[in-house]
PDB file of N, CA, C and O in Angstrom, chain B, residues numbered from 101:
ATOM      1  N   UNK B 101      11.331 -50.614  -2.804  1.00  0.00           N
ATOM      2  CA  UNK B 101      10.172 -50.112  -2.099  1.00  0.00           C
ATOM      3  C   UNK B 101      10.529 -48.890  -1.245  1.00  0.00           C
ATOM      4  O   UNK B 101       9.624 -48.069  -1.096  1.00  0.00           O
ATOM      5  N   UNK B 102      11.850 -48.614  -0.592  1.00  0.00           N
ATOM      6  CA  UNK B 102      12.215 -47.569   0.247  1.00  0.00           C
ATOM      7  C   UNK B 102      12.197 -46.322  -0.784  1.00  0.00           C
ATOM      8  O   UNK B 102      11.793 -45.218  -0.419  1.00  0.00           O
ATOM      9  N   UNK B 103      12.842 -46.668  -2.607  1.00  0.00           N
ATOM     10  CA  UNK B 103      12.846 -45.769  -2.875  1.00  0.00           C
ATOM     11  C   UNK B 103      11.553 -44.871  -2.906  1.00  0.00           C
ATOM     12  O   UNK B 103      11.434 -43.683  -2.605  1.00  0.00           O
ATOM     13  N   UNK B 104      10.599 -45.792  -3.363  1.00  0.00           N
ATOM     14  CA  UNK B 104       8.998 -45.083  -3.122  1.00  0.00           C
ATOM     15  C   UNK B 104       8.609 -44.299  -2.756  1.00  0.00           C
ATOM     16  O   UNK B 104       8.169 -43.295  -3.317  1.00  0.00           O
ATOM     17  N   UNK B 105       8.708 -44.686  -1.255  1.00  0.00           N
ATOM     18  CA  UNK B 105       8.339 -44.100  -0.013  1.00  0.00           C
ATOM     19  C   UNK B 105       9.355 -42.834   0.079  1.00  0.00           C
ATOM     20  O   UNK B 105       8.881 -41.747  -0.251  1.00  0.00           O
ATOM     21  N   UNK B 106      10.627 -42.878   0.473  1.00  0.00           N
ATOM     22  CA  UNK B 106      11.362 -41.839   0.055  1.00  0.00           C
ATOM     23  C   UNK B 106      10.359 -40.915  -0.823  1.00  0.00           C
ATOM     24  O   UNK B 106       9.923 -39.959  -0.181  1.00  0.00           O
ATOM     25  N   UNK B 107       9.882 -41.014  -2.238  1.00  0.00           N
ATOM     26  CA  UNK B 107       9.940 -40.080  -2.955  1.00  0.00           C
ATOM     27  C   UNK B 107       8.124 -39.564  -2.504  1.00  0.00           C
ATOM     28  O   UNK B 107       7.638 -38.445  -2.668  1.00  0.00           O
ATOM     29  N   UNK B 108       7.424 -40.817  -1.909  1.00  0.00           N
ATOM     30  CA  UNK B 108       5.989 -40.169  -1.642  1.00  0.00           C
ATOM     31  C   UNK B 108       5.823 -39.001  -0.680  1.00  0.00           C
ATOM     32  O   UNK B 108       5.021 -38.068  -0.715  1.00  0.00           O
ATOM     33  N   UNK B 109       7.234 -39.427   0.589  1.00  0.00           N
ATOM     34  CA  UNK B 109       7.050 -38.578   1.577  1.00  0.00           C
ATOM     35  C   UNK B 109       7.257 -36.858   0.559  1.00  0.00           C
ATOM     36  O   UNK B 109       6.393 -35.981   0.568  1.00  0.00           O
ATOM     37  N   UNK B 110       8.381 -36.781  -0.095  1.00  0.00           N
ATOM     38  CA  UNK B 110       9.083 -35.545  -0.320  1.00  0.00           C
ATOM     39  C   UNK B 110       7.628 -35.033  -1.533  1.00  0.00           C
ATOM     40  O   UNK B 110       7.131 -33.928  -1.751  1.00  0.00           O
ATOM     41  N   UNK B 111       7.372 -36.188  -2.009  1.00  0.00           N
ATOM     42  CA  UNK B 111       5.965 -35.679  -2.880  1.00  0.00           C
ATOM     43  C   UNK B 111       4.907 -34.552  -1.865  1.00  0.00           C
ATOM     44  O   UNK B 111       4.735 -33.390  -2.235  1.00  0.00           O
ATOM     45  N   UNK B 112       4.217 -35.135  -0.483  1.00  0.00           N
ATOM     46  CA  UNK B 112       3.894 -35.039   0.337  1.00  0.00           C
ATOM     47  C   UNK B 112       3.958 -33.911   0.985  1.00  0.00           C
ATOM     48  O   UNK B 112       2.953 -33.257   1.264  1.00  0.00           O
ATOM     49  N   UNK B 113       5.315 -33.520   1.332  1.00  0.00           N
ATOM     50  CA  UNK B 113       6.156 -32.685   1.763  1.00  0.00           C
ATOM     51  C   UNK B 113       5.481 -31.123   1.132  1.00  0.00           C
ATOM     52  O   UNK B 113       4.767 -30.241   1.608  1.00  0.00           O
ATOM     53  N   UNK B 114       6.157 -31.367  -0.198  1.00  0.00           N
ATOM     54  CA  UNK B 114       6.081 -30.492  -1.238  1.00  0.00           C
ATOM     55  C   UNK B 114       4.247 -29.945  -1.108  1.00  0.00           C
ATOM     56  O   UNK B 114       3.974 -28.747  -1.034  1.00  0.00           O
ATOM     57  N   UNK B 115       3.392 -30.797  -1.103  1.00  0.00           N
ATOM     58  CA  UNK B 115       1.854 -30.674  -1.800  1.00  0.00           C
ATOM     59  C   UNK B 115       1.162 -29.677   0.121  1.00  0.00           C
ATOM     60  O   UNK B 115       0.112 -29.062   0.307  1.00  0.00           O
ATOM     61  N   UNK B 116       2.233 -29.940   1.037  1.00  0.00           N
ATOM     62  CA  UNK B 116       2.199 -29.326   2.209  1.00  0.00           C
ATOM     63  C   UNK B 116       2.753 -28.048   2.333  1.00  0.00           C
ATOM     64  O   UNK B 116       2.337 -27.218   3.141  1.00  0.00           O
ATOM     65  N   UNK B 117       3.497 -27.899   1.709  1.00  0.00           N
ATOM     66  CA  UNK B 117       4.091 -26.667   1.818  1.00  0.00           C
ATOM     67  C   UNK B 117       3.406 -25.788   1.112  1.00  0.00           C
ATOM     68  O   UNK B 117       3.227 -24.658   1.567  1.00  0.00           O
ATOM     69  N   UNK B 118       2.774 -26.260  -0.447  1.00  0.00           N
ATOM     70  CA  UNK B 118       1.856 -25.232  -1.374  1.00  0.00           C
ATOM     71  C   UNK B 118       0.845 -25.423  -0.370  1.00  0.00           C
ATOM     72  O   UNK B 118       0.556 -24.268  -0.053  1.00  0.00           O
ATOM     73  N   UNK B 119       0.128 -26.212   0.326  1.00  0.00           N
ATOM     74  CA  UNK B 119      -1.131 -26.236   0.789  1.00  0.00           C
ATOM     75  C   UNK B 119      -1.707 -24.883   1.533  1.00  0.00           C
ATOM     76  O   UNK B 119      -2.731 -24.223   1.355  1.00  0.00           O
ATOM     77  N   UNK B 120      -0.514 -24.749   2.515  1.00  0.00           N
ATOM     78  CA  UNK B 120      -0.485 -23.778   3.879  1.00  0.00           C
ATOM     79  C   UNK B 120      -0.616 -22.072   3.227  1.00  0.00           C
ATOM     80  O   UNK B 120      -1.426 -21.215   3.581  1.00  0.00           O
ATOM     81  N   UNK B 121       0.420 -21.966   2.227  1.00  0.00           N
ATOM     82  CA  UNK B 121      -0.158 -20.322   1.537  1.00  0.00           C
ATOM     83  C   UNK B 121      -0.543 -19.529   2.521  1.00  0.00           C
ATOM     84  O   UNK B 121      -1.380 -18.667   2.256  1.00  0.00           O
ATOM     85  N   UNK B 122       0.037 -19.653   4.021  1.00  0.00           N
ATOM     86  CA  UNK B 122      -0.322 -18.732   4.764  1.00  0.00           C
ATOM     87  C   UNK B 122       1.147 -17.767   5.249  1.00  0.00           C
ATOM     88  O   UNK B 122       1.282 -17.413   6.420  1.00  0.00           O
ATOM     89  N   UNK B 123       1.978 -17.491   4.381  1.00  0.00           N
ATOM     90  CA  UNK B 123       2.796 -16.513   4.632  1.00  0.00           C
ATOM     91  C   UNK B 123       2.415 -15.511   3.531  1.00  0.00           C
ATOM     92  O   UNK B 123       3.236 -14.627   3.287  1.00  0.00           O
ATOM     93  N   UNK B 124       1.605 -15.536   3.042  1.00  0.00           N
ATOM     94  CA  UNK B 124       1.181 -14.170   2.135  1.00  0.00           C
ATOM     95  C   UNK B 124       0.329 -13.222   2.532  1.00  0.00           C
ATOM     96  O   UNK B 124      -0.738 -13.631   2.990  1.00  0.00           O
ATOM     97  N   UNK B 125       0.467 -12.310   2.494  1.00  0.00           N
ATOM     98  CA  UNK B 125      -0.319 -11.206   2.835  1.00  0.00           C
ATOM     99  C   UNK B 125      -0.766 -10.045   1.409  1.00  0.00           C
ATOM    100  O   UNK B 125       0.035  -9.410   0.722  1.00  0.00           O
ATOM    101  N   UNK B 126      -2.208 -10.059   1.299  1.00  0.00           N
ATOM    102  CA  UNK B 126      -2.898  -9.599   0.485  1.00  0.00           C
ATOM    103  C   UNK B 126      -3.076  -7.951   0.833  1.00  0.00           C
ATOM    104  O   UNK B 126      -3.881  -7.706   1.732  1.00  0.00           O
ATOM    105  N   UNK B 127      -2.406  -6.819   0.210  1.00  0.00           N
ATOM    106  CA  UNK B 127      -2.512  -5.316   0.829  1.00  0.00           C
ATOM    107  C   UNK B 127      -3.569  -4.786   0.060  1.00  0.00           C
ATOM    108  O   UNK B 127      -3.733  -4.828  -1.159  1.00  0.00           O
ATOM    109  N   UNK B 128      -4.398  -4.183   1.120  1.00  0.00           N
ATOM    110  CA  UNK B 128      -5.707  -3.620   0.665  1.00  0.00           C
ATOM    111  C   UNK B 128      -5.261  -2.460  -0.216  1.00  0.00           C
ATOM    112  O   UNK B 128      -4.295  -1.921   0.325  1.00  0.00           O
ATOM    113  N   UNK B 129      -5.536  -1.955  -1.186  1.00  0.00           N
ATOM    114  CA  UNK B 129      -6.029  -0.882  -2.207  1.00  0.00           C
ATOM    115  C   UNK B 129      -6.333   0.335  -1.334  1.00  0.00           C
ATOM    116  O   UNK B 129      -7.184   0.352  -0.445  1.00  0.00           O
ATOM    117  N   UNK B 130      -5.518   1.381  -1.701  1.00  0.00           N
ATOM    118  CA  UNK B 130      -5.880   2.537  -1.295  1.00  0.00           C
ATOM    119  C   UNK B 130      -6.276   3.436  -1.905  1.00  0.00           C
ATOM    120  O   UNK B 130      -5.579   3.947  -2.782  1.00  0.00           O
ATOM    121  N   UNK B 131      -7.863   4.007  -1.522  1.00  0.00           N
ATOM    122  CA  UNK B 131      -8.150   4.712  -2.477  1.00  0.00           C
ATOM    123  C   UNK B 131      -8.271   6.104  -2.891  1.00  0.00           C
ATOM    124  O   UNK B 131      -9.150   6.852  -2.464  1.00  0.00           O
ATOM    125  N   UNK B 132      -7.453   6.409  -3.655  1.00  0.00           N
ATOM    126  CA  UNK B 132      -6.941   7.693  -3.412  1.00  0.00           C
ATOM    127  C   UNK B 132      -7.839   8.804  -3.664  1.00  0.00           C
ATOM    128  O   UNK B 132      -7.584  10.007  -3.616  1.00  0.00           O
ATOM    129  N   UNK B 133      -9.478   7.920  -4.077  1.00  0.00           N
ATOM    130  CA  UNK B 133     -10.578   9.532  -4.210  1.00  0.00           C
ATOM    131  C   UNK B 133     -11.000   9.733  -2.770  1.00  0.00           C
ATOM    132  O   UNK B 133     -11.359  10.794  -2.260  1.00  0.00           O
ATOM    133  N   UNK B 134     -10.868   8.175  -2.019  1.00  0.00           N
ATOM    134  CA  UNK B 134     -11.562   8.821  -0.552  1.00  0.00           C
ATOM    135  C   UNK B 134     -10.309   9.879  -0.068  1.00  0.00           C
ATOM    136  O   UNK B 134     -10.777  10.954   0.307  1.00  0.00           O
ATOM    137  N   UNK B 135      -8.958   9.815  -0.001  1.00  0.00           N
ATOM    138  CA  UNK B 135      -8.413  10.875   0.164  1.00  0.00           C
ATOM    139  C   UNK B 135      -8.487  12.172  -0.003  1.00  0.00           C
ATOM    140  O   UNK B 135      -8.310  13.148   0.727  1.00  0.00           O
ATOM    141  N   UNK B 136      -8.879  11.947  -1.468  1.00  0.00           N
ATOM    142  CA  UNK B 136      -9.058  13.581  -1.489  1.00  0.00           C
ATOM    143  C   UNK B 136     -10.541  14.217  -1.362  1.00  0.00           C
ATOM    144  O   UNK B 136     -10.914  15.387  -1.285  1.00  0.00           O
ATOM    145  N   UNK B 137     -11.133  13.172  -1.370  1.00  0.00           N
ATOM    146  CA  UNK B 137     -12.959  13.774  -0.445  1.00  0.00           C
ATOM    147  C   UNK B 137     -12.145  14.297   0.915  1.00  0.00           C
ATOM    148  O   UNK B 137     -11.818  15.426   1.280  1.00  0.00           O
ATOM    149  N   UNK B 138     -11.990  13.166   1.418  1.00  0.00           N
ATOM    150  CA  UNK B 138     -11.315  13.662   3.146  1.00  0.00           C
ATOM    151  C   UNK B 138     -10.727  15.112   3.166  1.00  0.00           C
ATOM    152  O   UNK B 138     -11.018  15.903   4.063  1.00  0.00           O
ATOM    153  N   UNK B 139      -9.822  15.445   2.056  1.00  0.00           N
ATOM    154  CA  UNK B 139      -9.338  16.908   2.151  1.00  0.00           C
ATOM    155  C   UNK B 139      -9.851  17.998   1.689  1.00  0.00           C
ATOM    156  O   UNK B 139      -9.530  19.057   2.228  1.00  0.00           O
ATOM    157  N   UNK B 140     -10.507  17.995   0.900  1.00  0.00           N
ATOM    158  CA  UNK B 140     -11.265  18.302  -0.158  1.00  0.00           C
ATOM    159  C   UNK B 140     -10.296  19.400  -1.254  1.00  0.00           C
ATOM    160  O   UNK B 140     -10.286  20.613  -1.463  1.00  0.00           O
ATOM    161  N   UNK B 141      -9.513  18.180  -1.789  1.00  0.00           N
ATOM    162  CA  UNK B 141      -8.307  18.021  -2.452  1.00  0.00           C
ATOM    163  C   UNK B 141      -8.891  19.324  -3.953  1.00  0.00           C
ATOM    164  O   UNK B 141      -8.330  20.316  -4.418  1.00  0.00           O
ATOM    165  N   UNK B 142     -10.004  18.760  -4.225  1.00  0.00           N
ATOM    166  CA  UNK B 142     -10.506  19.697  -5.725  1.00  0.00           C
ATOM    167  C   UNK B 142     -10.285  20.812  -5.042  1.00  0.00           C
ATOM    168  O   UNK B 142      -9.175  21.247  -5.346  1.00  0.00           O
ATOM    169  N   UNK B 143     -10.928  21.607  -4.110  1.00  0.00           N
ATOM    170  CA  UNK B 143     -10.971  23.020  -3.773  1.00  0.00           C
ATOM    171  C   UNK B 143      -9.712  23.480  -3.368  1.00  0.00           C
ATOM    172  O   UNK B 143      -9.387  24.582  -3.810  1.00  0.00           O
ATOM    173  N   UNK B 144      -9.169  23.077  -2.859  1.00  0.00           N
ATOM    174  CA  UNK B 144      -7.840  23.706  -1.911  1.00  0.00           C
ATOM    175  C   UNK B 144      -7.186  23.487  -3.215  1.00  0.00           C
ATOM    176  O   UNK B 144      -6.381  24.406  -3.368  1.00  0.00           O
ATOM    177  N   UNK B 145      -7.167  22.614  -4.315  1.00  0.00           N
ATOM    178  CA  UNK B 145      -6.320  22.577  -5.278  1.00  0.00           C
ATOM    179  C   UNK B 145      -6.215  23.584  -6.266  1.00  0.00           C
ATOM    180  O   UNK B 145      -5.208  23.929  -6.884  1.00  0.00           O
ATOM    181  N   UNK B 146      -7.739  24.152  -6.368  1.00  0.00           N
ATOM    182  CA  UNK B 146      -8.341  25.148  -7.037  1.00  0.00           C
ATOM    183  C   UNK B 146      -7.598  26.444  -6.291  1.00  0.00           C
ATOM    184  O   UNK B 146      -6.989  27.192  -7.056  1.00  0.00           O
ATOM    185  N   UNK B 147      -7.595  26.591  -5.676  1.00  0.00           N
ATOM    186  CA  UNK B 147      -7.099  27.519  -4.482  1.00  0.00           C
ATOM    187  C   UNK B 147      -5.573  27.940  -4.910  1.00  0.00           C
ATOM    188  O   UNK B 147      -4.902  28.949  -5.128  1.00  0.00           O
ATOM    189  N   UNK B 148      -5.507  27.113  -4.897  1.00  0.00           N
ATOM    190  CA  UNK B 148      -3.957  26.919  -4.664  1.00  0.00           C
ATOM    191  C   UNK B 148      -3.038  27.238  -6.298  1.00  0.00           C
ATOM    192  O   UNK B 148      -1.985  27.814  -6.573  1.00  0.00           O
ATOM    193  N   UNK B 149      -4.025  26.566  -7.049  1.00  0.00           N
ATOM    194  CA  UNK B 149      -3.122  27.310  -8.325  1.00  0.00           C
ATOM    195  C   UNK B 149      -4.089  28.857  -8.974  1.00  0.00           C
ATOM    196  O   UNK B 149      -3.577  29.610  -9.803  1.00  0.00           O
ATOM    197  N   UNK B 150      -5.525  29.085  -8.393  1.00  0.00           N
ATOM    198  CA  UNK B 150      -5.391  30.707  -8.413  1.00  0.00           C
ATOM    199  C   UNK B 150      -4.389  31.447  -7.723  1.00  0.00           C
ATOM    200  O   UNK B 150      -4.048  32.505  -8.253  1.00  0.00           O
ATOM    201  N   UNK B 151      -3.774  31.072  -6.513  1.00  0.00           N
ATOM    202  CA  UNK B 151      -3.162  31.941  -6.071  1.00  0.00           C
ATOM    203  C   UNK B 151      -1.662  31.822  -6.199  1.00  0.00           C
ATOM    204  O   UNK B 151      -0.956  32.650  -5.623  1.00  0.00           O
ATOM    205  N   UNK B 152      -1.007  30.635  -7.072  1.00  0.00           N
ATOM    206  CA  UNK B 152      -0.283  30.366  -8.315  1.00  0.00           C
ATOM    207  C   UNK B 152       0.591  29.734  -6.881  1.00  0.00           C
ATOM    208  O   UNK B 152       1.628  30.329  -6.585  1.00  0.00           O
ATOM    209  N   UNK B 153       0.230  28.733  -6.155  1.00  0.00           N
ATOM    210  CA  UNK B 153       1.037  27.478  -4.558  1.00  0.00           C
ATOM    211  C   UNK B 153       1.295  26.561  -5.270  1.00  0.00           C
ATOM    212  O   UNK B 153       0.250  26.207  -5.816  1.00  0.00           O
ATOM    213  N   UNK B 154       2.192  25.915  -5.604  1.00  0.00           N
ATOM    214  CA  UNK B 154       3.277  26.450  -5.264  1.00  0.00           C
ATOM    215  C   UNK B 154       3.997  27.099  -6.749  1.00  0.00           C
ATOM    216  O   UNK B 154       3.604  26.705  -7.848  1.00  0.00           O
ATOM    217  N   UNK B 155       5.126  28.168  -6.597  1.00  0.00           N
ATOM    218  CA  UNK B 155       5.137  28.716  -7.224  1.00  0.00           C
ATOM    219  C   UNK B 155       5.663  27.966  -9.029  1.00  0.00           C
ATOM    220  O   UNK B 155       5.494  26.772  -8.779  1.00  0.00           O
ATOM    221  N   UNK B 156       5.904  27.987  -9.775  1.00  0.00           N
ATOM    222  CA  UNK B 156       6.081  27.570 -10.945  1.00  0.00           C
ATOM    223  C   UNK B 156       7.617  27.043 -10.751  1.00  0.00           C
ATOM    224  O   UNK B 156       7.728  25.932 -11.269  1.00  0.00           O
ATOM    225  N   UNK B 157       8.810  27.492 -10.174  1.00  0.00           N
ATOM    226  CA  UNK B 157      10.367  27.097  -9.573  1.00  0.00           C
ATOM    227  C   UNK B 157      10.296  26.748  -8.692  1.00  0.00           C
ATOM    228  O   UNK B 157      11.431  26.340  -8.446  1.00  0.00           O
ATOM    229  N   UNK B 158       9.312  26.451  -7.351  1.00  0.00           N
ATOM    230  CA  UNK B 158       9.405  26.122  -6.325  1.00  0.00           C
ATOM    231  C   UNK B 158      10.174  24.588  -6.141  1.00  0.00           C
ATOM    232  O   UNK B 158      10.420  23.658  -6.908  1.00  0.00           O
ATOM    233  N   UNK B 159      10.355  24.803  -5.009  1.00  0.00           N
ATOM    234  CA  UNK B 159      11.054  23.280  -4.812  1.00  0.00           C
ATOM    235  C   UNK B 159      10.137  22.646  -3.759  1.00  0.00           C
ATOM    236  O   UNK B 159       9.988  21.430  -3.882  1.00  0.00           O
ATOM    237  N   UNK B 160       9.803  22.958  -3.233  1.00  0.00           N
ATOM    238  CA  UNK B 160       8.476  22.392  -2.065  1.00  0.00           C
ATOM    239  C   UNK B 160       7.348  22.598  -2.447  1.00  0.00           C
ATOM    240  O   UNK B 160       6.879  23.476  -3.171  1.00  0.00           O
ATOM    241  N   UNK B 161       6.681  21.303  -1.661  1.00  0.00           N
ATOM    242  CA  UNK B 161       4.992  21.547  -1.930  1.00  0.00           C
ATOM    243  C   UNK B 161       4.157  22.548  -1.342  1.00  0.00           C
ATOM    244  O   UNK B 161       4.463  23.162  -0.320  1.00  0.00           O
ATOM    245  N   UNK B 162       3.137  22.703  -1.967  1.00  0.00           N
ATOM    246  CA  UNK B 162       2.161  23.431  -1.323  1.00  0.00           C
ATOM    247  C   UNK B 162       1.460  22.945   0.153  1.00  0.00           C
ATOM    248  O   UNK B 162       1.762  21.768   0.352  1.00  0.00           O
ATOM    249  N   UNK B 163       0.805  23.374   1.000  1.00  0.00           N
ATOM    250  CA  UNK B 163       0.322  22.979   2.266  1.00  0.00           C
ATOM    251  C   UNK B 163      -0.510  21.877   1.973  1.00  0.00           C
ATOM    252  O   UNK B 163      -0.578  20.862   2.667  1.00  0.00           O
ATOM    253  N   UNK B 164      -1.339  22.158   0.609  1.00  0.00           N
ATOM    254  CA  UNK B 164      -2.238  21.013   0.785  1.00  0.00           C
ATOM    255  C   UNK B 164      -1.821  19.997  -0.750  1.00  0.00           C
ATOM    256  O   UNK B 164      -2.692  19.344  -1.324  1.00  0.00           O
ATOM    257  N   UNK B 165      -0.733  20.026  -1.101  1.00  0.00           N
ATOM    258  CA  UNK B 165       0.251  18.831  -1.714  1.00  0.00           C
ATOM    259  C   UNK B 165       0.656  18.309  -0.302  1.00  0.00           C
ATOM    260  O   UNK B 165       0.344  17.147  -0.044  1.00  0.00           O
ATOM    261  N   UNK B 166       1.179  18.885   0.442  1.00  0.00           N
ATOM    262  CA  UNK B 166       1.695  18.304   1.382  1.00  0.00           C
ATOM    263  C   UNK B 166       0.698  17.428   2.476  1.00  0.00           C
ATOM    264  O   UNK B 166       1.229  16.546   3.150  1.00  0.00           O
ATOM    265  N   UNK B 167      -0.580  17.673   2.604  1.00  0.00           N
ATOM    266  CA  UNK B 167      -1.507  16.897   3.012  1.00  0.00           C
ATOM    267  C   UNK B 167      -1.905  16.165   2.572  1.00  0.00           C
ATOM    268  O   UNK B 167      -2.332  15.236   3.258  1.00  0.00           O
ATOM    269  N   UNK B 168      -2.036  16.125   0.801  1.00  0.00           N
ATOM    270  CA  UNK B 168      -2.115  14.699   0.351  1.00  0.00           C
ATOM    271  C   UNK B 168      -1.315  13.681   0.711  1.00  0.00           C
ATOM    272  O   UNK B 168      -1.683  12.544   1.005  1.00  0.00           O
ATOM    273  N   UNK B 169       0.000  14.181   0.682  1.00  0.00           N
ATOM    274  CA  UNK B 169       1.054  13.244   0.225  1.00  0.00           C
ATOM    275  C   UNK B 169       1.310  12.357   1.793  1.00  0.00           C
ATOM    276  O   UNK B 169       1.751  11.208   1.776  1.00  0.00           O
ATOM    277  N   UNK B 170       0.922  13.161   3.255  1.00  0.00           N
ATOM    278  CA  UNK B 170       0.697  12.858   4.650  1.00  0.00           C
ATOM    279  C   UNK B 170      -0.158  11.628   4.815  1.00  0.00           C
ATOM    280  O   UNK B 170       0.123  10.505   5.233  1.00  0.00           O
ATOM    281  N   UNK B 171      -1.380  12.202   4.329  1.00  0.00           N
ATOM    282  CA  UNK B 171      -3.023  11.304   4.753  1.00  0.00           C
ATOM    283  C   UNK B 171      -2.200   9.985   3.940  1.00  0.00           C
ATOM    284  O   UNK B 171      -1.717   9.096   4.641  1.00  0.00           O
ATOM    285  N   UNK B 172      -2.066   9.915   2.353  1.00  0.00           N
ATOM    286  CA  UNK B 172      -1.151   8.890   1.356  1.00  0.00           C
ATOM    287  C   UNK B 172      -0.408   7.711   3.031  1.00  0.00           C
ATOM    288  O   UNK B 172      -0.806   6.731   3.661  1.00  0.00           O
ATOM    289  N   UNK B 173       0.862   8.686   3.062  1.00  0.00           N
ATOM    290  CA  UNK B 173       1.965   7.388   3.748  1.00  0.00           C
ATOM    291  C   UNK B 173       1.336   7.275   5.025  1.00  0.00           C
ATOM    292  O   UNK B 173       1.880   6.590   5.891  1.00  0.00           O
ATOM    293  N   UNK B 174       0.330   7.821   5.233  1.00  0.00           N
ATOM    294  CA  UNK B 174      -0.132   7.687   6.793  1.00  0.00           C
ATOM    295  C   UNK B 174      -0.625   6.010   6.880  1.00  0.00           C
ATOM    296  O   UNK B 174      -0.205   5.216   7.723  1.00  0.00           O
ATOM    297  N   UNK B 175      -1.723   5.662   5.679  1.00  0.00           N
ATOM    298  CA  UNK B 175      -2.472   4.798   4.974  1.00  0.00           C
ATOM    299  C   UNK B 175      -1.369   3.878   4.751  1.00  0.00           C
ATOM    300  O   UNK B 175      -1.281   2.849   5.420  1.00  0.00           O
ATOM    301  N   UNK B 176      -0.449   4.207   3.775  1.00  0.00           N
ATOM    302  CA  UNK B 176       0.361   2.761   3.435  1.00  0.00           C
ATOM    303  C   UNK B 176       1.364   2.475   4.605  1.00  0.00           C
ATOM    304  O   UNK B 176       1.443   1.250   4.691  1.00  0.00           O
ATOM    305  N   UNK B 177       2.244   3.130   5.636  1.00  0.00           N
ATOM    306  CA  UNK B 177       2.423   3.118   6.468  1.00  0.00           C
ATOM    307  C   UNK B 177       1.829   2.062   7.757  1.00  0.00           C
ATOM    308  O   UNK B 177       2.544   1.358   8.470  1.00  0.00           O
ATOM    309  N   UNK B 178      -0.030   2.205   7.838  1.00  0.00           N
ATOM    310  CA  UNK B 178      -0.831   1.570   8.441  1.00  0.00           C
ATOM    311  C   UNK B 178      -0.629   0.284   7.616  1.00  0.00           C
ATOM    312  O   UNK B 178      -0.774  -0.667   8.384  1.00  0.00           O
ATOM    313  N   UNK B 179      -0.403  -0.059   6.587  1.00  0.00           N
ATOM    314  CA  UNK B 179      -0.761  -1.301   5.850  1.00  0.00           C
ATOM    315  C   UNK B 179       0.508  -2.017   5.807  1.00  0.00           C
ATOM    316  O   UNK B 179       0.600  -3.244   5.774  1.00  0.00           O
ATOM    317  N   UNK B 180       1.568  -1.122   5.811  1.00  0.00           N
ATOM    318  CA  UNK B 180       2.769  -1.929   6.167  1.00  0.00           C
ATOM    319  C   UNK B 180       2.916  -2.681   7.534  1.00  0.00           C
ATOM    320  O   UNK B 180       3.461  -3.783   7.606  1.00  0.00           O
ATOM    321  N   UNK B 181       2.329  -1.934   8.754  1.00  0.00           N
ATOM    322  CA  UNK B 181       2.345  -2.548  10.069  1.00  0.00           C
ATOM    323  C   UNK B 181       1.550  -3.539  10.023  1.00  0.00           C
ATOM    324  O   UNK B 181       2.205  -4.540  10.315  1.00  0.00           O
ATOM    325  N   UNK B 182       0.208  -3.869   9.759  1.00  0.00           N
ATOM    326  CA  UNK B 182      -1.027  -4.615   9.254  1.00  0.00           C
ATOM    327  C   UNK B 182      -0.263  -6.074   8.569  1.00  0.00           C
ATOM    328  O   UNK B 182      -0.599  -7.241   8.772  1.00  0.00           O
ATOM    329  N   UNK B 183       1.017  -5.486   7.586  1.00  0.00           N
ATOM    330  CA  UNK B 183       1.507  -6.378   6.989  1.00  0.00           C
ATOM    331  C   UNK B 183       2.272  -7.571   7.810  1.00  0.00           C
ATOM    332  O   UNK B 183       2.204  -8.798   7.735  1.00  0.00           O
ATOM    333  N   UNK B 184       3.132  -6.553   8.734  1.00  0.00           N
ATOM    334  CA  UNK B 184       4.005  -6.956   9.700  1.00  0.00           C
ATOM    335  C   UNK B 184       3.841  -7.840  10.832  1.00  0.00           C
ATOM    336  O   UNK B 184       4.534  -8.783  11.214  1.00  0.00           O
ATOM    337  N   UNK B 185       2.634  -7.265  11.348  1.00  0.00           N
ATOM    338  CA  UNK B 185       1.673  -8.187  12.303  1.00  0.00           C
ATOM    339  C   UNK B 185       0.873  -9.621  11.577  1.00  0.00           C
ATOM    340  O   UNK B 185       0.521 -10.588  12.251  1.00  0.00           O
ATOM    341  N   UNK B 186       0.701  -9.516  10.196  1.00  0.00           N
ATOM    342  CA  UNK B 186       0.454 -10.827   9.749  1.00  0.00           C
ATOM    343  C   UNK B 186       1.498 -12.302  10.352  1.00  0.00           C
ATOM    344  O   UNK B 186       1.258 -13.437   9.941  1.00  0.00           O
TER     345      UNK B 186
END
């Protein structure tokens, strides 16, 4: 009979530990068209390769590559702390 019990508790145990599922954290979706509404990523992009930004060898981004890529880790950045504080 001890063995039983023994095995109901650890049964128990176990069906408690799946129950709780509260160390997960679900990261919201970022969406990368409201980003580029926010910048107004089409035009400056347009912009930017008439006036041939960055250049075809360049090694750096353009001002407004570089604002995407900002507003981007600003967002997942926020969602990592969001995460952290869970």
């Amino acid at each position: 009979m001890m063995k039983f019990d023994f095995i109901q508790k650890i049964i128990r145990g176990v069906k408690n530990l799946f129950a709780r599922n509260k160390m997960s954290y679900e990261f919201k979706n970022i969406k990368v068209a409201d980003i580029e509404k926010e910048i107004n990523l089409k035009e400056k992009g347009e912009s930017d390769g008439k006036n041939n930004l960055p250049s075809e060898n360049s090694e750096v981004f353009s001002i407004t590559e570089n604002e995407a890529i900002t507003k981007y880790d600003n967002r997942r950045h926020q969602a990592v702390e969001d995460a952290a504080k869970y």
